[in-house]
Backbone as a ProteinNet text record, in pm:
[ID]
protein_1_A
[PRIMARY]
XXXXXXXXXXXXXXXXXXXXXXXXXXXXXXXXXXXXXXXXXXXXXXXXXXXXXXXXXXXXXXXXXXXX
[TERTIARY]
14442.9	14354.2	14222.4	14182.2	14030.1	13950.6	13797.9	13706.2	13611	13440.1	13335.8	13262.1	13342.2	13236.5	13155	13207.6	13140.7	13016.8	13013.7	12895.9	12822.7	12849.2	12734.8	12667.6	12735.7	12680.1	12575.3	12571.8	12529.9	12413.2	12403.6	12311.2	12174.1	12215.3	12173.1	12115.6	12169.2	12104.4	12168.6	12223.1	12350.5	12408.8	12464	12503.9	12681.8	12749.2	12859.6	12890.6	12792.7	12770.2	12713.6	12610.8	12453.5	12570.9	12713.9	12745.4	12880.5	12935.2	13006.8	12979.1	12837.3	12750.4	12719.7	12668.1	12666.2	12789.5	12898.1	13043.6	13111.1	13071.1	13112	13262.2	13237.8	13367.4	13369.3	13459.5	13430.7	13367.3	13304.7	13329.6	13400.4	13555.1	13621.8	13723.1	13663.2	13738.2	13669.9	13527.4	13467.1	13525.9	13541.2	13585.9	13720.7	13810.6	13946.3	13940.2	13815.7	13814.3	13765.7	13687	13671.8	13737.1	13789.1	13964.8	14044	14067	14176.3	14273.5	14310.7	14397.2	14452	14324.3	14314	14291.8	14335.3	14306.3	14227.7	14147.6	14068.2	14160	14115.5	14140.4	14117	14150.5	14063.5	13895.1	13909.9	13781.8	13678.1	13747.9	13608.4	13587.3	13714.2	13643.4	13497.4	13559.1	13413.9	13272.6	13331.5	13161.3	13145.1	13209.3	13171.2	13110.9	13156.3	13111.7	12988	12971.4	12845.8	12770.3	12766.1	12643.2	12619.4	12697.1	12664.4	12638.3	12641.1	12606.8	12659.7	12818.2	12864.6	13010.1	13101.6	13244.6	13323.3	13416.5	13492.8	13539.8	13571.2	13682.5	13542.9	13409.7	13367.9	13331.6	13411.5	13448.6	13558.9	13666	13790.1	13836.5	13952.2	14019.5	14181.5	14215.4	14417	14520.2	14384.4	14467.5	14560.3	14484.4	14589.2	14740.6	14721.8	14910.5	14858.4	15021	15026.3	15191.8	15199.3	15295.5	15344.7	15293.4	15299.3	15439.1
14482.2	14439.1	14394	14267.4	14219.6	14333.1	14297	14351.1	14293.8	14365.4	14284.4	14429.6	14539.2	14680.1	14651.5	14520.2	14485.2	14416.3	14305.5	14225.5	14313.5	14419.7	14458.6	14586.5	14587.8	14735.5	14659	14563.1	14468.1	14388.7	14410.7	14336.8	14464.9	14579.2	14677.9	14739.7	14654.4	14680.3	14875.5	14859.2	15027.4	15041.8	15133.7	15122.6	15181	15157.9	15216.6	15346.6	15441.3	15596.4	15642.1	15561.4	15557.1	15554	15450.7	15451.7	15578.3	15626	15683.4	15827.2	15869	16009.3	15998.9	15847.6	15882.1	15859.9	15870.9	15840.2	15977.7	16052.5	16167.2	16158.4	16030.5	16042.7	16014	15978.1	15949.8	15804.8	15780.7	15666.4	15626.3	15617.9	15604.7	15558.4	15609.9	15581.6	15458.9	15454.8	15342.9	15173.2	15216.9	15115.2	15041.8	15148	15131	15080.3	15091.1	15044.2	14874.3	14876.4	14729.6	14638.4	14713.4	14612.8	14612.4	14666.1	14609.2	14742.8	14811.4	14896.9	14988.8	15043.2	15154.7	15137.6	15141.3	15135.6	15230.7	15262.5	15370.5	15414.3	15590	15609.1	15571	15561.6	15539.1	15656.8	15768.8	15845.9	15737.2	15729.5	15672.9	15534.9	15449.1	15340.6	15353.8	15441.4	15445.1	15518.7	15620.9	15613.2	15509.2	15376.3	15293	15207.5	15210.3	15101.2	15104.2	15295.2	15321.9	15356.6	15350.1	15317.5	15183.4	15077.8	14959.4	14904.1	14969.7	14924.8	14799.2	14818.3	14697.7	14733.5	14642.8	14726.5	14687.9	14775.8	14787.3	14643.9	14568.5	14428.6	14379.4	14381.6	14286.8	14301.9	14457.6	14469.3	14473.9	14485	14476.2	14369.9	14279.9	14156.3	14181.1	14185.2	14245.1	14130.7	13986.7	13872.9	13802	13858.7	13815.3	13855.6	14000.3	14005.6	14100.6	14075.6	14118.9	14174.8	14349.6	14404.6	14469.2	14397.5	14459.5	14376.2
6988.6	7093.5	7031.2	7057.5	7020	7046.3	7014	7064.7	7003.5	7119.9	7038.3	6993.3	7005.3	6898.1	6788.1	6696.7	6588.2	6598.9	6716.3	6781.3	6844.6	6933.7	7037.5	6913.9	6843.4	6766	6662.5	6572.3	6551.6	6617.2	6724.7	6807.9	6824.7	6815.4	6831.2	6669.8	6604.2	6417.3	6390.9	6497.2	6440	6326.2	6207	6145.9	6187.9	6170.5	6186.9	6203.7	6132.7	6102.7	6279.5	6267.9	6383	6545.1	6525.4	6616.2	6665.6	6508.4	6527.8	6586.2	6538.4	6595.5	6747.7	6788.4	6935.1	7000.6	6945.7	7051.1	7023.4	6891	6879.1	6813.1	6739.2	6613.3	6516.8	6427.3	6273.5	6266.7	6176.5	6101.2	6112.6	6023.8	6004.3	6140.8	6254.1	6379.4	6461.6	6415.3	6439.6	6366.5	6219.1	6131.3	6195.1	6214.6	6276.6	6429.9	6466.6	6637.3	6580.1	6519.7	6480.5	6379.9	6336.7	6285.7	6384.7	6469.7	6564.1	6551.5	6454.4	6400.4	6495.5	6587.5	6654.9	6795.1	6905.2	7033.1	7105.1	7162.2	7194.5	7278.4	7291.9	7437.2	7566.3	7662.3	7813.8	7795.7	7775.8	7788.6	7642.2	7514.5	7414.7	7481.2	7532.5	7573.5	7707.1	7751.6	7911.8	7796.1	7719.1	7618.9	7599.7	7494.8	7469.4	7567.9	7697.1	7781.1	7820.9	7824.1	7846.6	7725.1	7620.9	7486.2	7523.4	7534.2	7540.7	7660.2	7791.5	7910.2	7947.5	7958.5	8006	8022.2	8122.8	8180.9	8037.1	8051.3	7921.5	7914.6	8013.2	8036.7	7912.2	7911.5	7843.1	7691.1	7673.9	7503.8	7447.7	7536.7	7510.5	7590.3	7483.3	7553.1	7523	7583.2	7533.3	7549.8	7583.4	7496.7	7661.7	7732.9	7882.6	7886.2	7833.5	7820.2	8002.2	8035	8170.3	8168.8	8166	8157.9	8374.9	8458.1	8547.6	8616.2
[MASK]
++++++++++++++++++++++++++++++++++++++++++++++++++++++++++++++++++++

């Protein structure tokens, strides 16, 4: 799944560390959210939506797949 974790954290002059302490995970889980590697949960994505103040649809893009 895309994302813009790398742009909005970035925009914010965060370091990867800076963002992983206020979401309350690794590094390493941050790195993996911005490679693509790792999909958040539903609960880290709504932190994320709310560090960055904006609905999750506008940090995550899943590419218009439609499994319904």
């Amino acid at each position: 799944m895309r994302n813009r974790v790398p742009e909005l954290r970035r925009e914010r002059a965060w370091s990867q560390q800076q963002l992983a302490d206020v979401l309350g995970v690794s590094r390493q889980t941050v790195i993996s959210i911005e490679r693509g590697r790792f999909d958040p949960s539903l609960p880290l994505a709504f932190r994320l939506a709310r560090v960055f103040e904006c609905p999750i649809e506008a940090i995550f893009d899943d590419g218009g797949a439609t499994d319904m």
